[in-house]
C-alpha positions in Angstrom: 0.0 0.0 0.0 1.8 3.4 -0.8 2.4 5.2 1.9 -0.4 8.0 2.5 0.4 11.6 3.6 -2.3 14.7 4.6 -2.1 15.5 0.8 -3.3 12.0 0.0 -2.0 8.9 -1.6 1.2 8.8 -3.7 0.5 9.9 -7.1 0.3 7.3 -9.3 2.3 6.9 -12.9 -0.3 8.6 -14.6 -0.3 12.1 -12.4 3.2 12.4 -13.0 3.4 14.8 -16.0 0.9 16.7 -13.5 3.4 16.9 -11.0 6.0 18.6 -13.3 3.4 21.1 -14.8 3.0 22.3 -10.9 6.7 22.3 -9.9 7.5 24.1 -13.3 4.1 26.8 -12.8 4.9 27.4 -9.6 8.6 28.3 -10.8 7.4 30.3 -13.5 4.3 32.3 -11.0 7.2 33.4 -8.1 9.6 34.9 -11.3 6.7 36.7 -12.6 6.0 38.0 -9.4 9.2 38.9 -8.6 9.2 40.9 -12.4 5.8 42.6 -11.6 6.9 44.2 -7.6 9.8 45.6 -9.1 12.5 43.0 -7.7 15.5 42.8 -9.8 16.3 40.2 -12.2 19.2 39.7 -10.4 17.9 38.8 -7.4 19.8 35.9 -4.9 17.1 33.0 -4.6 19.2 32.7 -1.3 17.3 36.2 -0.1 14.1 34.4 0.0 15.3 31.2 1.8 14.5 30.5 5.3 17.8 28.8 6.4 18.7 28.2 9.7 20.0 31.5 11.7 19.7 33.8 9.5 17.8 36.1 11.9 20.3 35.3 14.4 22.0 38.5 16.0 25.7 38.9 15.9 27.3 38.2 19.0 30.5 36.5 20.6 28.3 32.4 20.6 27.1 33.2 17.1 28.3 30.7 14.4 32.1 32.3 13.3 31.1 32.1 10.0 28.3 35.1 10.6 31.2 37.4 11.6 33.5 35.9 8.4 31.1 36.9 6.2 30.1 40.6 7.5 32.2 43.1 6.4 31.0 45.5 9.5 31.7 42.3 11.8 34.7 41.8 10.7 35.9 45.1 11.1 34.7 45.5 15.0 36.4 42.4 16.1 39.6 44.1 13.9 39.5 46.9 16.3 39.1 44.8 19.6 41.5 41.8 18.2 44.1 43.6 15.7 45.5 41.0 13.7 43.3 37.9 14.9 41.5 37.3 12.1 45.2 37.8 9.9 46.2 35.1 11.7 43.8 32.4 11.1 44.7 29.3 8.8 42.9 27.0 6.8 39.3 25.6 7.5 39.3 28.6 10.1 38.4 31.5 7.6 37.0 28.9 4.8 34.1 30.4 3.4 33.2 28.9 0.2 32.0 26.5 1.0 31.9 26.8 4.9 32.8 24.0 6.7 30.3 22.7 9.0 32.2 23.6 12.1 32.3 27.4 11.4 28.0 27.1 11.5 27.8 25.8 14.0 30.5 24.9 17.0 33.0 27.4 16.3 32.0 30.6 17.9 34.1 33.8 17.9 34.5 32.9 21.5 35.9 29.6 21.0 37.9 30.1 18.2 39.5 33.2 19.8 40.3 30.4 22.4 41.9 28.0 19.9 44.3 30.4 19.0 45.5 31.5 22.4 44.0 35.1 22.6 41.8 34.6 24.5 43.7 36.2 27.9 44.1 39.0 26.0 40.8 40.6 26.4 39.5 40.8 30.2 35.4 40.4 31.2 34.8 44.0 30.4 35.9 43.9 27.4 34.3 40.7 25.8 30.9 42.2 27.3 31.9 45.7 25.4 32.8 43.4 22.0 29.0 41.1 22.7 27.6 44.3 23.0 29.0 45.8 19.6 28.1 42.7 17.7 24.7 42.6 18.8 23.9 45.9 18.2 24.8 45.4 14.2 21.6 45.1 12.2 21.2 42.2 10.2 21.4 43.3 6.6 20.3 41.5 3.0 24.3 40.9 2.3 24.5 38.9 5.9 20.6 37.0 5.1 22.3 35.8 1.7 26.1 34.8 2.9 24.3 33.0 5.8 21.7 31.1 3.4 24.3 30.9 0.3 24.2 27.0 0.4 20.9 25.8 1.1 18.7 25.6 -2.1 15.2 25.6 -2.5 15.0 25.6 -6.3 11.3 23.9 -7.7 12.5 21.7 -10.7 11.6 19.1 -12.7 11.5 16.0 -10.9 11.1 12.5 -12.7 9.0 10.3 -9.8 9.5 6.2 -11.1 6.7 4.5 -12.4 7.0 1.8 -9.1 4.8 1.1 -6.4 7.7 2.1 -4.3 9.8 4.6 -4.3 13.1 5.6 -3.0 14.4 9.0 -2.7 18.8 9.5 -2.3 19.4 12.8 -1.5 23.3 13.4 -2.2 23.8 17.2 -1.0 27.2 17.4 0.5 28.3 21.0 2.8 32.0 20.1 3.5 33.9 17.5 3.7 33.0 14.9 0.2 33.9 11.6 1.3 34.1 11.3 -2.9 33.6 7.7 -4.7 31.8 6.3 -1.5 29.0 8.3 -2.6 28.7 6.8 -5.6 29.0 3.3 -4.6 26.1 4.2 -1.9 24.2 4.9 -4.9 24.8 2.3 -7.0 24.4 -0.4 -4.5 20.9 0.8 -3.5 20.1 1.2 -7.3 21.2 -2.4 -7.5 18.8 -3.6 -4.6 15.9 -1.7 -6.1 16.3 -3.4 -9.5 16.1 -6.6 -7.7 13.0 -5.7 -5.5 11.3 -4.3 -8.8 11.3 -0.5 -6.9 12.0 2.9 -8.4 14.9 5.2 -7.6 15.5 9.2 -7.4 18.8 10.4 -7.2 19.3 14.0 -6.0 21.5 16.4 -4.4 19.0 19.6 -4.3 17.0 20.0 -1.5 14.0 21.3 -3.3 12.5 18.4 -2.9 11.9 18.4 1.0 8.7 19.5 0.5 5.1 17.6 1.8 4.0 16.7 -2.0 7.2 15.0 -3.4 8.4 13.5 0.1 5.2 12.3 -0.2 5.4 10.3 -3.4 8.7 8.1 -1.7 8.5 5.6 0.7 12.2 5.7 2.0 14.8 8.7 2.0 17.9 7.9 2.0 20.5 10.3 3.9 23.9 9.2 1.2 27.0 10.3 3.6 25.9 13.6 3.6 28.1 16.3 5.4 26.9 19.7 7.2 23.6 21.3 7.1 21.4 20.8 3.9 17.8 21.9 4.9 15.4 25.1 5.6 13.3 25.6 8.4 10.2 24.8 6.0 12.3 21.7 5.1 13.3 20.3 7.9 9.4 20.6 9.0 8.7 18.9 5.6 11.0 16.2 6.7 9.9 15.6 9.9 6.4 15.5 9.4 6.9 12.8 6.1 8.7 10.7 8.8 5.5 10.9 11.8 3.1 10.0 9.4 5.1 6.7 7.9 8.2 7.4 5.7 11.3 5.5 6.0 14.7 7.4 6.9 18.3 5.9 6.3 21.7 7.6 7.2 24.6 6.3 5.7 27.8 7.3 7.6 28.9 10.7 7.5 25.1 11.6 7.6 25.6 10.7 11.2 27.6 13.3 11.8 25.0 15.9 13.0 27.2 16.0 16.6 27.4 19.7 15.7 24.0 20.0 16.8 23.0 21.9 14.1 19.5 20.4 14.0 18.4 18.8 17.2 15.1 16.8 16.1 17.9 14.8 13.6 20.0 14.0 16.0 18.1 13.2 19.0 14.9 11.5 17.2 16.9 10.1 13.7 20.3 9.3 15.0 19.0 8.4 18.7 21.3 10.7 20.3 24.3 9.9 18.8 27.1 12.1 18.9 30.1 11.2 16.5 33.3 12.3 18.3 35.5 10.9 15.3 37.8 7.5 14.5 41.3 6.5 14.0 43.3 8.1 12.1 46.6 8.0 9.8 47.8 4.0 9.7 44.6 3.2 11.8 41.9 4.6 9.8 41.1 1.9 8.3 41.1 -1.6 10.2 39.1 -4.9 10.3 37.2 -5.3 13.1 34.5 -7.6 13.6 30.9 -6.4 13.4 28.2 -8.4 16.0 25.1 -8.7 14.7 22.1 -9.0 17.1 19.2 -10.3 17.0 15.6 -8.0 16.3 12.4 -7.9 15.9 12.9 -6.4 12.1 15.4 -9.1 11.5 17.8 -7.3 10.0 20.9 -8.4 9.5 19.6 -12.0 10.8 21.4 -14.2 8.2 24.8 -13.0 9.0 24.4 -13.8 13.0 26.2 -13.8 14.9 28.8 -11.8 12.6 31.8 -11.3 10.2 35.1 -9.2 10.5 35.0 -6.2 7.7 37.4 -3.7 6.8 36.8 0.1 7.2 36.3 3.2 9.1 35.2 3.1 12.2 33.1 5.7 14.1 32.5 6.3 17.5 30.0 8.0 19.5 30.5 10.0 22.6 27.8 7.7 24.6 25.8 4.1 23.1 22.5 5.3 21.7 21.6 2.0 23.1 20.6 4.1 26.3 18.0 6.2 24.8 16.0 3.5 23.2 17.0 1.8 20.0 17.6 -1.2 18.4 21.1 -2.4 18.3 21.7 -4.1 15.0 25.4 -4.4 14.7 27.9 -3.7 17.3 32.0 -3.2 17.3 34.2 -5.9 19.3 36.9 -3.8 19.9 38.8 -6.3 20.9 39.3 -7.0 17.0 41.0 -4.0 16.3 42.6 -0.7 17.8 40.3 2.5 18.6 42.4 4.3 20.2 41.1 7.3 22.3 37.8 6.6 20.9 37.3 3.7 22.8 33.7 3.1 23.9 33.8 -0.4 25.6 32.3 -3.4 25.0 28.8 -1.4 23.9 30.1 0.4 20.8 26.4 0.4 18.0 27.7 0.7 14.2 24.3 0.3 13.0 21.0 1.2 15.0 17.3 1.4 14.3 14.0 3.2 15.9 10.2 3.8 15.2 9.3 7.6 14.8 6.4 8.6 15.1 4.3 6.2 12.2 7.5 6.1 10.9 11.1 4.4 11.0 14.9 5.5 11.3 17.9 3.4 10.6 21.4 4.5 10.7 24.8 2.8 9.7 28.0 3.9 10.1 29.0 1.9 7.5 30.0 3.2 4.4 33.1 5.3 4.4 35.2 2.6 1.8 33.3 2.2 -1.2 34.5 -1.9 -1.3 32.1 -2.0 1.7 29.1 -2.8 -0.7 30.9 -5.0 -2.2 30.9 -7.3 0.8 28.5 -10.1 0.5 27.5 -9.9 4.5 27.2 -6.2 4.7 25.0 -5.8 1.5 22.8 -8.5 2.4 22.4 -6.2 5.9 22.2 -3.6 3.7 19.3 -4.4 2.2 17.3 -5.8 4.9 17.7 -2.0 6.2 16.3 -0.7 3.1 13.6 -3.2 3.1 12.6 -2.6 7.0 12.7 1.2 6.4 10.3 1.3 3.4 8.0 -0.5 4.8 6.7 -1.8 1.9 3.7 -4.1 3.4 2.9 -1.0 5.6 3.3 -3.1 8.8 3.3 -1.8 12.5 7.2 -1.0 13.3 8.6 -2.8 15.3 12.6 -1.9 15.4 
């Protein structure tokens, strides 16, 4: 049974060509608008975006990137903190793109920290500098640097002639973990050929609204990196999920521990919070992956387990506290962590029930050879399966 949403059921083959008229019509009636108040053809479609802190005001626990990309920021921290911003190196003053640290967990305040200036100013005088921030107004130029990559653009979108549907969504902010992503896709292209279901592939964000979400049963999350949605698409999202779709994070789309959208990472990733993974020599290393036994039986024919290579995240406590399902855990006894060691309860690959809904994530997926494993794409595929929900069946994680 397709999944149902407040708009109705999924469209069906035959409403498809309807579907593009509207997307393309409605493209067409906000330009002509736009023409007929006077707004000029140059207009950033950034201006009109409702990303995440834009309103925010200026101030010393702002995102760093806000006072990056304002030329009147920049120039009062200048005058408290000659040189500072002179002296900052690499990812630190990266703009274009942003990395995801500078929106979200590097403040002015911390960052002034990480470069040891942060006994130069006393009390008084961060309260003066918080004080001159604030009082900046928020201007057009700041709205459109903030909002500069999320996208809202309404194009044409082919929706498979399949009783179900899956949606990849590819956007990458940041880091690109590169032919990974690829494989991702490929491999789940592969498993829908198999089960007879239709595939989207897409890296614009336009289509986090109520009607396309709508039309999919699963939406995959494909090692995404940094923020990707609006406030009108993350509500899109999360309402798609309460009333029965099927979300999937693959990796790096775990790595929402900058907090930069709560609802995913307390509800989606269970409360995850990636703190990193080996690196240098031990970034990659076979460990052995336990599988466990569930309800959704995912994963059940490779009980109780099988040693894989890869990259291996860990979380700064076991999301097994807050509630889901442990599919497959780490023995890290099989191979060296490090300082991320987490014990003998270390999750790789977790489900939960959301609302009508269901949430899987894996942590799997940094080497592309991992879908090439015959244990971890038969898992693989039981988590797309038991996420879709194809036979519409309670959840039960």
């Amino acid at each position: 049974m397709p999944l149902e949403t407040k708009q109705g059921k999924k469209l069906n083959s035959n409403n498809k060509k309807k579907l593009r008229f509207l997307i393309n019509g409605a493209s067409l009636y906000i330009a002509c608008l736009l023409v007929c108040i006077g707004v000029s053809s140059n207009l950033h479609a950034s201006e009109m975006i409702d990303c995440p802190s834009r309103e925010s005001p200026f101030s010393l626990d702002s995102p760093f990137f806000h006072i990056l990309v304002s030329p009147k920021a920049r120039q009062v921290v200048n005058e408290q903190l000659p040189g500072f911003l002179d002296s900052l190196q690499g990812d630190y003053k990266r703009v274009d793109p942003p990395t995801p640290e500078l929106r979200s967990t590097y403040s002015l305040t911390r960052s002034v920290a990480m470069v040891g200036r942060s006994n130069q100013l006393s009390d008084v005088q961060l309260q003066d500098l918080n004080q001159m921030l604030s009082s900046l107004n928020i201007t057009d130029a700041d709205r459109r640097a903030r909002c500069a990559t999320y996208d809202a653009n309404l194009t044409e979108l082919d929706i498979p002639e399949a009783d179900n549907r899956i949606l990849v969504f590819n956007k990458v902010v940041g880091f690109h973990h590169g032919p990974v992503v690829g494989a991702g896709t490929k491999a789940i292209q592969k498993i829908a050929n198999e089960l007879g279901w239709g595939v989207t592939v897409t890296s614009s964000a336009g289509v986090f609204t109520p009607e396309i979400l709508g039309q999919y049963d699963l939406v995959v999350w494909n090692n995404n990196y940094g923020d990707a949605l609006t406030l009108s698409q993350r509500e899109a999202f999360k309402e798609y999920i309460s009333l029965g779709g099927g979300y999937l994070g693959i990796h790096a789309a775990g790595n929402y521990w900058f907090n930069i959208w709560p609802w995913y990472n307390e509800v989606l990733l269970g409360g995850a919070r990636s703190i990193g993974h080996p690196m240098e020599q031990h970034q990659f290393q076979e460990a052995y992956v336990e599988v466990e036994s569930t309800a959704g039986g995912i994963g059940h024919e490779q009980m109780p387990g099988w040693t894989l290579l890869e990259e291996w995240y860990s979380f700064a406590t076991s999301p097994r506290a807050n509630g889901v399902t442990v599919i497959a855990n780490l023995d890290e006894s099989t191979y060296q962590p490090l300082r991320w060691a987490m014990g003998e309860d270390h999750p790789i690959v977790w489900s939960s029930c959301v609302g009508d809904g269901r949430a899987l994530y894996t942590a799997i997926g940094h080497l592309p050879e991992v879908y090439s494993d015959p244990n971890y794409s038969a898992l693989f595929k039981d988590a797309i399966v038991w996420t879709a929900n194809p036979d519409r069946t309670q959840c039960q994680p």
